[in-house]
N, C-alpha and C positions, 0 to 999 in steps of 0.2 A: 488446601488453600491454593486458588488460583496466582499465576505469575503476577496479575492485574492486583488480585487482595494482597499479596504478597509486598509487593513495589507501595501501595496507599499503608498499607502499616506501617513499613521501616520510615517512608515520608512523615507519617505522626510520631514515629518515635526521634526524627533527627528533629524536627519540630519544637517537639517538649523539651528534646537536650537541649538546643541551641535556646530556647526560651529563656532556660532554668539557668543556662552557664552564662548567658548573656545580663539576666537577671542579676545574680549573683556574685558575678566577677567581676564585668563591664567587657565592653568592647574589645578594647586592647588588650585584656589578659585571655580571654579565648581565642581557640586555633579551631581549626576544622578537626583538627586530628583529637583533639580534646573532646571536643563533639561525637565525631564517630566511636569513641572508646564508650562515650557516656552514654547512646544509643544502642550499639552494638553492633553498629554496621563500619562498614567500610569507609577511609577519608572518600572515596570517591563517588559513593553513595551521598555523603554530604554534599556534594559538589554535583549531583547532578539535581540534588532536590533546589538548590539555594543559587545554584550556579556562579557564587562567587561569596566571600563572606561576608560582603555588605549586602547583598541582596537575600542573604540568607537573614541578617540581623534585620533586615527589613520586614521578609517574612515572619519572622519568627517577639518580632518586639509587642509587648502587648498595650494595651490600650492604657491610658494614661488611669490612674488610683479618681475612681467619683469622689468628689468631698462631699461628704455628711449637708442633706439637705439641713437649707439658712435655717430652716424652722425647728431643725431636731432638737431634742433638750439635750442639756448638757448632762444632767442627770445621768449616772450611770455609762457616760460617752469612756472612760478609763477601759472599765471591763469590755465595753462590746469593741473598742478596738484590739483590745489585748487578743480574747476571744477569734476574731476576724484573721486575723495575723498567725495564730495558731492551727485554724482552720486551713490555708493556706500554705500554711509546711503542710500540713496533714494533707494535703490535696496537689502537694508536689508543684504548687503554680507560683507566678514566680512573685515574688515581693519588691509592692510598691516602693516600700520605706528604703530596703535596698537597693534596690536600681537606681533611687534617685544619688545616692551617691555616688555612683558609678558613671550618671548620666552627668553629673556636676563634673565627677574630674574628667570624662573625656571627652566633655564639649568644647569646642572651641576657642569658647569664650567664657572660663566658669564660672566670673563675676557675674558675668550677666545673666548666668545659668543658675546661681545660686538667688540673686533678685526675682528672678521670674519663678521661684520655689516660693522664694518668702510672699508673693506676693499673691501669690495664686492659695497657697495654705494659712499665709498668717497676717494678712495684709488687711483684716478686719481686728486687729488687734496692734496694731503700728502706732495707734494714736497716743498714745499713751507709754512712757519706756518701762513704768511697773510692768504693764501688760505687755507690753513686748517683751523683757528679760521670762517670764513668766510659761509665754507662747513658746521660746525659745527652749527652754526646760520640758516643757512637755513634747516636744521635735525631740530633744536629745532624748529622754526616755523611750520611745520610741525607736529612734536610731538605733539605740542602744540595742533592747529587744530585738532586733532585725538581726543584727549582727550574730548578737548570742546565739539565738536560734539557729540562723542560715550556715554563717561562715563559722565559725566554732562547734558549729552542733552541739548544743548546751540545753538544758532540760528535754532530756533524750526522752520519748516518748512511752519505752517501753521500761523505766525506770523514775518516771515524774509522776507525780498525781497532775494533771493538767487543772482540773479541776480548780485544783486550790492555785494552781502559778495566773490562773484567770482574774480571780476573786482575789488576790495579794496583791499582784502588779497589776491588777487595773486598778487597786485603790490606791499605789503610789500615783501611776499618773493621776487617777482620779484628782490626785491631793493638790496638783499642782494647775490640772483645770477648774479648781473651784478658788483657785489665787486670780487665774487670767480675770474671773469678774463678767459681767454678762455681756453675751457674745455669740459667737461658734465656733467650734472649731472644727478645721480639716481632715480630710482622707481616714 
């Protein structure tokens, strides 16, 4: 492997770290040096891909979660989020559902960061406070799942039937999107 291929790998691999721990943890609980252990390269290797940690969290932050097109049925929306979400650990990439809490406490301003969540995810469901408490519930199940998965490493992959934590916990959420009432829902 040339010095050129050499230097483009360890940059994909500080990349993925910094994605995954930024993902993960948020902002402020990541260091560079956390980074570079989770890579396998050097803090200074960090530091010359990113050239500082916020320009690294820049590089490395990923594109905001699509919400589920207006027109998708609801039908079945439980599992293929459940599904998507586990896809996602399996492919090491980093989670929507967590980052957003990480992105809520270390914004700024987290009221307003928490608003611009509910309003972007659940703000076709506001009209109404059933359907709000409802929406609500199905964020938290979700939330929940993020966590389990990510920060606890909980239904470990090589000891779960995936299978079935798909088709179980998607039909809890399921159970709670067929309370919201007709609708859509996000991400």
């Amino acid at each position: 492997m040339s010095e050129d291929e050499a230097e483009s790998c360890a940059r994909e691999r500080v990349l993925r770290s910094a994605r995954l721990l930024f993902g993960e943890r948020g902002y402020a609980a990541v260091t560079i040096r956390s980074i570079a252990a989770d890579a396998g390269v050097s803090p200074a290797m960090v530091m010359k891909v990113g050239g500082s940690k916020e320009q690294l969290h820049s590089l490395a932050t990923p594109a905001e979660p699509s919400p589920i097109e207006a027109d998708a049925p609801l039908d079945g929306l439980g599992e293929r989020l459940v599904r998507r979400m586990l896809q996602r650990r399996e492919e090491d990439a980093a989670e929507p559902w967590l980052r957003a809490i990480y992105l809520i406490h270390d914004a700024p301003d987290p009221a307003a960061a928490r608003e611009e969540f509910r309003a972007r995810f659940l703000g076709r469901f506001a009209d109404q406070p059933e359907r709000r408490r409802h929406a609500d519930q199905f964020v938290c199940l979700l939330l929940g799942l993020a966590a389990g998965l990510r920060s606890f490493r909980l239904l470990d992959p090589a000891t779960t039937d995936l299978e079935a934590v798909a088709v179980e916990y998607g039909a809890i959420v399921q159970g709670v999107i067929d309370r919201i009432g007709p609708g859509e829902a996000g991400a």
